[in-house]
C-alpha distance (Angstrom), angle and dihedral (degrees) to the residues before:
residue distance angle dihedral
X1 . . .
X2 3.86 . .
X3 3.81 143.7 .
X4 3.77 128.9 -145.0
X5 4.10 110.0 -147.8
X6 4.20 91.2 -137.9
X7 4.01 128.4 139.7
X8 3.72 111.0 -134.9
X9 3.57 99.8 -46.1
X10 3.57 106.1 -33.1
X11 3.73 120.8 86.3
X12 3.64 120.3 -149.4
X13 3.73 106.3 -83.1
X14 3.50 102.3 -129.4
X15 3.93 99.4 41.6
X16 4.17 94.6 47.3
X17 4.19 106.0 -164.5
X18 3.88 96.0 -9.6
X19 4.11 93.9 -159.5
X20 3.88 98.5 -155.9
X21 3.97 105.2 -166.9
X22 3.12 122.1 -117.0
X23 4.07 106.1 -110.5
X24 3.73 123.8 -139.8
X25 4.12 132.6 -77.7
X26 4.04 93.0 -73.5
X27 3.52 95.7 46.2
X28 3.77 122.7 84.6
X29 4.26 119.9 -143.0
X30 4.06 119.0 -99.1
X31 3.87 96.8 -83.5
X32 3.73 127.7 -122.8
X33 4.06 93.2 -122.7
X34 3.54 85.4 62.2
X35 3.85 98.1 44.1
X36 3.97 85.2 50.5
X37 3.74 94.0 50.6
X38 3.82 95.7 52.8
X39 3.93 96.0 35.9
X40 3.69 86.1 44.8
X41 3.60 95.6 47.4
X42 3.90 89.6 47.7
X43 4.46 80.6 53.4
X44 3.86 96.4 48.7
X45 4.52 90.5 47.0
X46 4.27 87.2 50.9
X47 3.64 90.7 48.3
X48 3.78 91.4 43.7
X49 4.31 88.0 50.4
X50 3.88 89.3 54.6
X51 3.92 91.4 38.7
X52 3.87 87.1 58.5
X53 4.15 92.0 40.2
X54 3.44 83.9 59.8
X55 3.49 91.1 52.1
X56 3.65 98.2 46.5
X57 4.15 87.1 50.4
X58 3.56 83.5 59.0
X59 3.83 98.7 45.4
X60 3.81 91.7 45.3
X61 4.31 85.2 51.3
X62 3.31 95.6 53.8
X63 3.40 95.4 47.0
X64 3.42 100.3 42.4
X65 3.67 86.4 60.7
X66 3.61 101.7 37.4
X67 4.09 89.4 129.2
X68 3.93 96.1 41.5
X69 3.25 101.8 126.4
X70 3.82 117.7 -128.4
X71 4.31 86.4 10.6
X72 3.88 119.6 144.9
X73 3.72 113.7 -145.7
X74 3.93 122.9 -130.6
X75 3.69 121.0 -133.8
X76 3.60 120.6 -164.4
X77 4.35 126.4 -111.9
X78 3.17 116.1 -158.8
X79 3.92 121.5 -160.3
X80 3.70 133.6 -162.8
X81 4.10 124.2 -133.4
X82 3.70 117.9 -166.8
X83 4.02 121.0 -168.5
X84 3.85 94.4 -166.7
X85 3.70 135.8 5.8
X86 4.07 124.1 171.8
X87 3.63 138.4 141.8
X88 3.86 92.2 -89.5
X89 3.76 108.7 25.9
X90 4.24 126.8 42.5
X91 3.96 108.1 -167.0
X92 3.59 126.7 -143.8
X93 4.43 107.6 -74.1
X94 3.93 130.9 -155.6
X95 3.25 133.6 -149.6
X96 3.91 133.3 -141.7
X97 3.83 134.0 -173.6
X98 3.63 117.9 -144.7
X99 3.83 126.0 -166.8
X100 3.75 116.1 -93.8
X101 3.66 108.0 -153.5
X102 4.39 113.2 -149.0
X103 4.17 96.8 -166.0
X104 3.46 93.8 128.7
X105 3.71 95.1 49.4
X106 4.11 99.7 90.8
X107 4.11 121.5 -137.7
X108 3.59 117.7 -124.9
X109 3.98 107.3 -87.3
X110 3.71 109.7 -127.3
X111 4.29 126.0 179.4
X112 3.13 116.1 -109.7
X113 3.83 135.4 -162.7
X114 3.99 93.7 -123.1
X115 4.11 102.9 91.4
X116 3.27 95.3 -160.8
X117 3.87 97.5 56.5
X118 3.39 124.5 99.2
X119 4.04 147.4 -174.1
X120 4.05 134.2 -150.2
X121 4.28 116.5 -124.1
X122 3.67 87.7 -159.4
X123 3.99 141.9 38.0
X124 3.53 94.0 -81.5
X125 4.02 123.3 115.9
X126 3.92 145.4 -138.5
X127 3.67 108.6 -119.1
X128 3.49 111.7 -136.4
X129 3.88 142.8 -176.8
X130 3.95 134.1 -144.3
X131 3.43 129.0 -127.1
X132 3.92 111.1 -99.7
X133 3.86 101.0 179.8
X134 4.39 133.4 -94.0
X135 3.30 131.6 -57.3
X136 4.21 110.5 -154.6
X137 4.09 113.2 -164.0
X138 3.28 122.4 170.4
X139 4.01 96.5 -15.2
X140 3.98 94.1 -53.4
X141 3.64 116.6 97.4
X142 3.75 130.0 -148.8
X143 4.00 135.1 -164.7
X144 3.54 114.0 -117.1
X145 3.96 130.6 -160.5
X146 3.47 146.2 -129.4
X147 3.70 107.9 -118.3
X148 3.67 97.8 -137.6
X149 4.08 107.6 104.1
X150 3.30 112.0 -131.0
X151 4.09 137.1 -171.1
X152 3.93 131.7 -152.0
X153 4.34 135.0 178.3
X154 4.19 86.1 -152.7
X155 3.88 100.5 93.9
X156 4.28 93.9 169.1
X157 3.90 80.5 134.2
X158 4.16 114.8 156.2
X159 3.61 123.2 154.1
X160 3.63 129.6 -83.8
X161 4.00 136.6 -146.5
X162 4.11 87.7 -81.4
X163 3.89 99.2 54.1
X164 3.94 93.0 -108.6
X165 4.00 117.8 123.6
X166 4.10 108.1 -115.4
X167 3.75 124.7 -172.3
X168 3.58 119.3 -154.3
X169 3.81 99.7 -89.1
X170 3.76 84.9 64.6
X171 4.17 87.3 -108.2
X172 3.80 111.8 149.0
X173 3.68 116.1 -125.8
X174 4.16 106.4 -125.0
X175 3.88 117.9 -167.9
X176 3.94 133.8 143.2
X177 3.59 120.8 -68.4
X178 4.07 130.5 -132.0
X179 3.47 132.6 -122.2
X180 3.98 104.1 -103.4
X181 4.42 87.3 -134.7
X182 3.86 98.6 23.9
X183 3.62 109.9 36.6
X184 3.84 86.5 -146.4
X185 3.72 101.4 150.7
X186 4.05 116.2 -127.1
X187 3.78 102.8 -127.5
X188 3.86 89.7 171.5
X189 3.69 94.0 66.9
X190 3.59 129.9 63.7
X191 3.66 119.1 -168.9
X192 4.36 152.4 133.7
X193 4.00 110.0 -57.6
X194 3.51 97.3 -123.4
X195 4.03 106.0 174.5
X196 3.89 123.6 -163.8
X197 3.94 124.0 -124.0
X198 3.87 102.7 -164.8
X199 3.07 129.2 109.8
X200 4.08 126.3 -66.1
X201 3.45 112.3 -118.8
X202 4.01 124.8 -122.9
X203 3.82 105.7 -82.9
X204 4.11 100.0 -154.3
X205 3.76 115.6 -134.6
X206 3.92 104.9 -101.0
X207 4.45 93.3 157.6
X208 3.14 133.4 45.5
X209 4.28 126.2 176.1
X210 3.30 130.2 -163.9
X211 3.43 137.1 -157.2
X212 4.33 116.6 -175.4
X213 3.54 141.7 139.5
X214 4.20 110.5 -145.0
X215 3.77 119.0 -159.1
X216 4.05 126.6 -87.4
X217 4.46 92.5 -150.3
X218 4.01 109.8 85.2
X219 3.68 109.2 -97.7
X220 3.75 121.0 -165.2
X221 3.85 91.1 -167.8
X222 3.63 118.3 75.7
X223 3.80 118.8 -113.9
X224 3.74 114.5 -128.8
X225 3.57 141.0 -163.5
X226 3.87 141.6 169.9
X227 3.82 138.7 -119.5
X228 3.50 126.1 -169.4
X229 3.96 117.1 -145.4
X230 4.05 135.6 -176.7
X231 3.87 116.2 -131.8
X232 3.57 123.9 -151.4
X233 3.51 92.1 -85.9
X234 3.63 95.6 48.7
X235 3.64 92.8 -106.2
X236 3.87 113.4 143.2
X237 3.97 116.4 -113.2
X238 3.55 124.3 -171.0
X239 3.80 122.4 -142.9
X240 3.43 109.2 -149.6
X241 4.46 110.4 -145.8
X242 3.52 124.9 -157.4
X243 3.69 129.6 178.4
X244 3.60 116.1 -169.3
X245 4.10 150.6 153.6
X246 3.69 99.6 39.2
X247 4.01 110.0 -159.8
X248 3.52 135.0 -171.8
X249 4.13 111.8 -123.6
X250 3.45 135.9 177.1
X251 3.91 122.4 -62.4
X252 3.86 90.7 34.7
X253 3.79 92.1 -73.8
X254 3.62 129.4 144.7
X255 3.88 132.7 -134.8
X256 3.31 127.2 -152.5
X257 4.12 130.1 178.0
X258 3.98 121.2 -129.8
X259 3.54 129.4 -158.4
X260 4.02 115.7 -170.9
X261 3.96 107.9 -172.2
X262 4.06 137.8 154.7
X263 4.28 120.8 -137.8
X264 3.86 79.4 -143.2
X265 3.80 104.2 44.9
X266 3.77 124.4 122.4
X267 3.64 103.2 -180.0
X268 4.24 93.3 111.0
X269 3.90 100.1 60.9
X270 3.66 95.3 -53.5
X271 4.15 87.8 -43.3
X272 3.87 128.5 102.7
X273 4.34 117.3 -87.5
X274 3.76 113.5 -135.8
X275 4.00 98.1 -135.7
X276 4.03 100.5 -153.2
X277 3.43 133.7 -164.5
X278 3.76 145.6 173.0
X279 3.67 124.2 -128.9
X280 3.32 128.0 -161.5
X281 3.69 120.7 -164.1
X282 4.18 129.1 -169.2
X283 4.02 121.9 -117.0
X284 3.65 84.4 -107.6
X285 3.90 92.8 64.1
X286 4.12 95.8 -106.7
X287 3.66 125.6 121.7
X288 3.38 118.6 -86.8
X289 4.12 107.3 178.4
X290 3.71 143.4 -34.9
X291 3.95 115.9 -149.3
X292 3.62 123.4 165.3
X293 3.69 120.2 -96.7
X294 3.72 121.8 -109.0
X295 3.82 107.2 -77.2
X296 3.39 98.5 10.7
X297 4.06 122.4 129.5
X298 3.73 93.2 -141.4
X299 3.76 124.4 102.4
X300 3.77 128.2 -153.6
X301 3.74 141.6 -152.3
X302 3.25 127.1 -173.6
X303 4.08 106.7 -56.6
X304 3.73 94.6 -12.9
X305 3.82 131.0 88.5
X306 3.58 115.1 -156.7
X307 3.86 105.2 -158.3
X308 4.38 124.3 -178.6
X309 4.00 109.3 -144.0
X310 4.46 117.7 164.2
X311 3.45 121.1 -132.3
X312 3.72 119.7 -176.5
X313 3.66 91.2 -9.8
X314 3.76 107.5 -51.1
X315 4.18 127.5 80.6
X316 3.00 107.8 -114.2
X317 4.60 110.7 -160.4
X318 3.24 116.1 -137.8
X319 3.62 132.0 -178.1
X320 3.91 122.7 -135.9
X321 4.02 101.0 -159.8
X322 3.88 107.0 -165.4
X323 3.75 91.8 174.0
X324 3.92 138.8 -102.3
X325 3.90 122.2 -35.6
X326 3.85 105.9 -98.4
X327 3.60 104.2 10.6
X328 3.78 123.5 118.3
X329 4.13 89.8 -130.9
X330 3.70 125.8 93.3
X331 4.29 111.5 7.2
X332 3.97 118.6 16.0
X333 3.49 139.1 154.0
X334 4.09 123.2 -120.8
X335 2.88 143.0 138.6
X336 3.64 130.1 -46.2
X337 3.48 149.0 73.3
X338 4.18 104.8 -100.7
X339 3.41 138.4 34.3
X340 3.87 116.2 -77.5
X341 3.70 110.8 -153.6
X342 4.22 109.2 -165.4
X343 3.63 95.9 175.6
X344 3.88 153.1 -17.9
X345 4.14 124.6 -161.8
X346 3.61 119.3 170.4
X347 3.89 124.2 172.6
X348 3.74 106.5 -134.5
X349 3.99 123.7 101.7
X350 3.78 130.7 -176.3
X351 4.01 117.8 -122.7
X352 4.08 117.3 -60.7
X353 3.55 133.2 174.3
X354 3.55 129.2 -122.9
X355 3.64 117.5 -66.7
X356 4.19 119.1 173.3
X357 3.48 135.6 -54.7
X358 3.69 135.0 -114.6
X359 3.57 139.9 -156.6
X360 4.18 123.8 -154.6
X361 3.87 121.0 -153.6
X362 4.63 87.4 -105.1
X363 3.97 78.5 65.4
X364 3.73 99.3 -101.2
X365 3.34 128.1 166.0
X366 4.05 125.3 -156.3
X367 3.57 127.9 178.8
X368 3.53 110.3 -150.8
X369 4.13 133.0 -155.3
X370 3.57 136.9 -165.3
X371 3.79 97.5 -108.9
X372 4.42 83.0 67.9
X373 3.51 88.8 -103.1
X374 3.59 118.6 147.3
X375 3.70 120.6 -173.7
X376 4.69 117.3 179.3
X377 3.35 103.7 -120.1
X378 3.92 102.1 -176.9
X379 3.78 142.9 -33.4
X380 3.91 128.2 -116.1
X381 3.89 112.0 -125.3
X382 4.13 119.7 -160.0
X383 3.97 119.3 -136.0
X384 3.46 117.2 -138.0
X385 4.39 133.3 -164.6
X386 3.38 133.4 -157.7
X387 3.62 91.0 -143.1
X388 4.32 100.2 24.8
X389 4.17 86.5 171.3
X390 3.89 83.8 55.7
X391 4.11 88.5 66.5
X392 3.97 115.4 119.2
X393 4.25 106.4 -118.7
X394 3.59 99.9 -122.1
X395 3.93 117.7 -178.0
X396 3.81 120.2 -83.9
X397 3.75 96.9 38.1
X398 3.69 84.5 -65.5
X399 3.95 127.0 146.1
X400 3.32 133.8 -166.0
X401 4.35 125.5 -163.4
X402 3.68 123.5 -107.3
X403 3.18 138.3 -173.9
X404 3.70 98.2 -95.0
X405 4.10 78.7 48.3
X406 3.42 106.5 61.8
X407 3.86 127.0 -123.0
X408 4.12 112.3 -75.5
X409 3.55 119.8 -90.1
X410 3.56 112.1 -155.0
X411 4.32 114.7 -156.4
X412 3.66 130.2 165.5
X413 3.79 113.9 -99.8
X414 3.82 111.7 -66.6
X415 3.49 98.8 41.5
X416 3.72 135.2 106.6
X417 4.43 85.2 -56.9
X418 3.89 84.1 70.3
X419 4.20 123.3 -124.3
X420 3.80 131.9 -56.7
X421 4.06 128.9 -116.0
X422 3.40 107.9 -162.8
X423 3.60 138.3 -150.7
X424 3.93 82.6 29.3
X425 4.31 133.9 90.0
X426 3.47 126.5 -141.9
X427 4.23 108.3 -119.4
X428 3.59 121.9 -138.7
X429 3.79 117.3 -69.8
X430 4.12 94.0 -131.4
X431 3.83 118.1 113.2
X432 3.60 113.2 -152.4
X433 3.66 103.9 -153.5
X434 3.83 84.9 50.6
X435 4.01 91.4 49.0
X436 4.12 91.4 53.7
X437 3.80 94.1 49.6
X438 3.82 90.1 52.1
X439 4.14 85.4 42.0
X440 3.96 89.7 56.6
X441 4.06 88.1 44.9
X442 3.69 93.5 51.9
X443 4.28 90.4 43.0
X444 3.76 88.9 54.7
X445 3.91 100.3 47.1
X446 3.77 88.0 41.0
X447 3.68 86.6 60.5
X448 3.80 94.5 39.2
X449 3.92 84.9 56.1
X450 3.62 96.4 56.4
X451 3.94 90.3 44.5
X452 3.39 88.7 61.6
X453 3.90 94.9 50.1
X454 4.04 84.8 52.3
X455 3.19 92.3 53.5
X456 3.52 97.3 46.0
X457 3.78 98.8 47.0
X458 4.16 84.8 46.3
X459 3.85 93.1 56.9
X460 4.15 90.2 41.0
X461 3.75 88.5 53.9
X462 3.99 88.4 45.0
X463 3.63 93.2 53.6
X464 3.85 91.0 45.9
X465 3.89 90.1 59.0
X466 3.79 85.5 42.8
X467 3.59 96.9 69.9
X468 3.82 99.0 30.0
C-alpha cells in the first residue's frame, strides 16, 4: 500500500509524485492535516510574493511619477482570506492587495510661470476631452473628439496653434461657451474651449458719460470740452461740447445752452447738426433737467442726451449720460471760472488683433486685443463625485466615473468642486520619504515570503527522505 503527498490534483511542483512508503504495522501513514498545513503554507507564502509585487508596482508608480503634475498616488490594501478557522484547527490563509486610490488627497499648489494654468482648492475636477482625429469639409478642417468624458487634477493648460486650451497630457480643456453679443454664458452645453485669434471688430461708440463741474461766475465765452468716439469703422470721431448762455431762472436755478456736434458729421445735408439742449441746474449746484432745445433733433431723458450724428453714411445714436438728476456725480455747477472736466469713458474701440488670454479665479475666460478690448469668451466649470476615490485611473492623469464613482456633477466655480488658483498647477500628491519606507516594508516581506517557501520545500524534501 502507498500514499502520494498531492493537493487536489496538483502535486507540489518541485517534489513531482513524492511516493512516501508505506511504514510498517505500528506506524500510522503521513496524515492529511499535515499535508494541508505544509501545502497550505506553501499557498499562503505565493500569495504573499504577488501581494507584495503588487505593492512594489505601486511603489515604483508613484514614484515614477512623483513630479506629474496633477498625479494621485496609489497605496496598496492588502486583504486577508481564510479557508477555515475554529477553536481547534486554523486552515491555510491568502492574502491579496487591492489598489488604494489617494484622489482626494490634494498636491501642494505651487505658481507657476504659465498664466493660463490653473489648480483646484477642493475635490472638484477639470473635465476634459481626447483627441479623436480631423474632420476636412469643404477645404477647412476641424478637430473632432472622442465621446468618452473624461476628468484630470493636471491643469498646465496654454493654448495651442488651433485656439483650444491643451494641458500637457494632450487633454482638451471643455467649459461653457459665451454668447459673442450677450456674454450670457451657455450652461446647457458642455464642450472644447476653442478661443479665436482674429482680429476684434470695431465696436462703434453708442455711450458716452460724463463727469464735469461748470463754473458758478457769468461767463460770456462758452466753455468747451472734447469727447472722443469710435465709428462703425473704427475710425475716431470727435464730438465737439459747448456749454454756453448761462441765465438766472426762477427758484435760484441756472440755465445753461448745449451744443453736441461732430467735425465729421453728415447728418444736415452733408454738413454737421448742432444737437442743443437746455440744462437746468439746482441752487445747490446739482442737476436739475436736460430737455432738448426748441428745434433741435435730440431727445432727452432724465440726465442723458441722446443725440443722432452720420458717419460714413449711416447715423449712428449715441447717448450723452451726464448723470442722475440731483446727485453730485457726473455734471454740476460750482464754483469757478472754466470748465472742470473729472472724467470721460465711452465704450467704443477701433479694430485690434488678438492679444492673450486670461483666466479669473469664477473660471472666466477673456480674450484680450490690442485696441483694450476685452470680450468673455467662456467659463471653466468643476466636476464633482460622490465617491472621487471610486474614479477609474485612466492614462495621462485622466479619470473616468464609475459606478462606485458617481455620475459627474458639473457646478460653476465655488461650488461643491472647490475654488480655482490661477496661474498655478497642482503637483503630484506622492511623498517620497513616505514611498521608500513602504519600499523597504514591501522588500522585507517579499523576502520573508520566499523564506517561508524555502523552508517549506526543505521540510517537504525532509519528509520525503523520511519515509524512503
Amino acid at each position: 500500500m502507498a500514499w502520494f503527498v498531492q493537493r487536489g490534483e496538483r502535486a507540489f511542483p518541485t517534489v513531482a509524485q513524492a511516493k512516501l512508503a508505506a511504514p510498517r504495522m505500528s506506524r500510522q501513514p503521513f496524515g492529511a492535516e499535515d499535508r494541508m498545513s505544509i501545502f497550505g503554507a506553501l499557498d499562503t507564502s505565493v500569495s504573499g510574493l504577488q501581494a507584495q509585487s503588487a505593492a512594489f508596482t505601486n511603489i515604483s508608480d508613484n514614484i515614477a511619477n512623483a513630479q506629474t503634475t496633477g498625479y494621485k498616488g496609489v497605496n496598496t490594501h492588502f486583504i486577508n482570506y481564510l479557508v477555515q478557522s475554529t477553536a481547534t484547527s486554523n486552515g491555510p490563509d491568502s492574502v491579496v492587495a487591492n489598489p488604494d486610490y489617494t484622489n482626494t488627497v490634494e498636491g501642494t499648489i505651487t505658481q507657476s510661470s504659465n498664466p493660463l494654468a490653473m489648480a483646484i482648492n477642493g475635490n472638484g475636477y477639470f473635465t476634459v476631452s481626447m483627441p479623436a482625429g480631423t474632420n476636412t469639409v469643404g477645404g477647412k478642417t476641424t478637430q473632432t473628439f472622442n465621446a468618452q468624458q473624461y476628468y484630470t487634477r493636471a491643469g498646465d493648460f496654454k493654448l495651442n496653434a488651433s485656439g483650444y486650451l491643451v494641458n500637457g497630457s494632450g487633454a482638451y480643456l471643455d467649459g461653457w461657451a459665451a454668447n459673442p453679443t450677450t456674454g450670457t454664458i451657455n450652461t446647457s452645453a458642455l464642450a472644447p474651449i476653442q478661443v479665436s485669434q482674429g482680429a476684434s471688430p470695431p465696436v462703434p461708440t453708442s455711450n458716452v458719460t460724463i463727469s464735469a463741474t461748470l463754473p458758478t461766475t457769468p461767463t460770456t465765452t462758452p466753455v468747451t470740452t472734447q469727447v472722443d468716439t469710435y465709428d462703425s469703422l473704427g475710425n475716431l470721431q470727435q464730438l465737439d461740447l459747448q456749454f454756453s448762455s448761462p441765465t438766472s431762472i426762477a427758484g435760484g436755478q441756472t440755465q445753461w445752452t448745449l451744443t453736441a456736434s461732430s467735425p465729421n458729421d453728415t447728418s444736415n445735408a452733408g454738413k454737421p447738426t448742432n444737437f442743443t439742449a437746455n440744462v437746468v441746474f439746482n441752487s445747490n449746484g446739482t442737476l436739475s433737467s436736460i430737455t432738448p432745445a426748441t428745434g433741435s433733433s435730440a431727445t432727452a431723458t432724465g440726465g442723458q442726451l441722446q443725440i443722432s450724428p452720420t458717419f460714413n453714411g449711416a447715423t449712428q445714436n449715441i447717448t450723452l449720460d451726464f448723470g442722475s438728476p440731483n446727485s453730485t456725480t457726473g455734471l454740476t455747477q460750482y464754483a469757478g471760472t472754466t470748465l472742470n472736466l473729472q472724467g470721460v469713458t465711452q465704450n467704443g474701440s477701433p479694430s485690434g488683433d488678438f492679444s492673450n488670454l486670461s483666466i479669473d479665479t469664477q473660471g472666466n475666460i477673456t480674450a484680450n486685443y490690442t485696441n483694450g478690448f476685452s470680450k468673455l469668451v467662456a467659463q471653466v466649470p468643476l466636476a464633482s463625485f460622490a465617491s472621487p476615490d471610486a474614479l477609474q485611473n485612466q492614462s495621462a492623469q485622466l479619470e473616468t466615473a464609475s459606478q462606485a464613482s458617481g455620475a459627474a456633477t458639473i457646478n460653476a466655480v465655488g461650488g461643491s468642486g472647490g475654488s480655482l488658483v490661477t496661474g498655478s498647477i497642482e503637483n503630484s500628491n506622492v511623498d517620497i520619504a513616505t514611498q521608500f519606507t513602504d519600499l523597504i516594508n514591501a522588500q522585507q516581506a517579499y523576502t520573508a515570503n520566499t523564506k517561508v517557501v524555502t523552508a517549506a520545500q526543505q521540510i517537504l524534501q525532509t519528509t520525503v527522505n523520511m519515509v524512503q
